[in-house]
C-alpha positions in Angstrom: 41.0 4.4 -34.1 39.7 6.8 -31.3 36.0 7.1 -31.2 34.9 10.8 -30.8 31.9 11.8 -28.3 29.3 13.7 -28.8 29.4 15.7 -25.6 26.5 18.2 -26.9 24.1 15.1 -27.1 25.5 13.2 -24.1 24.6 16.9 -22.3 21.1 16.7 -23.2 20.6 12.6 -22.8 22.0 13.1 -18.8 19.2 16.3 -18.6 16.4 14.6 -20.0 17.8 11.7 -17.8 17.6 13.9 -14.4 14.5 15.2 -15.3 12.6 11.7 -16.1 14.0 10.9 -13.0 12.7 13.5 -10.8 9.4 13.0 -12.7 9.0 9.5 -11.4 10.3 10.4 -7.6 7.3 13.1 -7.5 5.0 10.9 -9.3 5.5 8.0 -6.2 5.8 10.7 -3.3 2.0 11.4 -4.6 1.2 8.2 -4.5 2.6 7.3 -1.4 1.3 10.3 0.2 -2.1 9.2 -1.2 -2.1 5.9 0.0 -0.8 6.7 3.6 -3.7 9.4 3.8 -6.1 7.1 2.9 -4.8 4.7 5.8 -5.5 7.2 8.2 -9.1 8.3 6.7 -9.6 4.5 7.3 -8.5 4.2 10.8 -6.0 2.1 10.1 -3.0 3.5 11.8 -2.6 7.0 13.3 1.3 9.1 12.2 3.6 10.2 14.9 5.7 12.6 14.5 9.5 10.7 14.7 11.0 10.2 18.5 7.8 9.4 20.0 
């Protein structure tokens, strides 16, 4: 017996999905971008701009 899918609800599982996603990649950027500020505020390392 074939198993029909719910493509209406798969839709909206893969949106919710993507967005829980994208979510989480903003949520670390901050925190990255936090923590790396807060090692130059400290002195700890200087950034360089890539290639030099």
């Amino acid at each position: 017996m074939r198993q029909s899918l719910n493509t209406g609800s798969r839709i909206g599982a893969d949106r919710k999905n993507r967005e829980y996603v994208a979510k989480r990649y903003e949520s670390a950027a901050r925190i990255f971008n936090a923590l790396i500020q807060k090692g130059v505020d400290r002195g700890e390392f200087k950034p360089m701009a890539p290639g030099l």
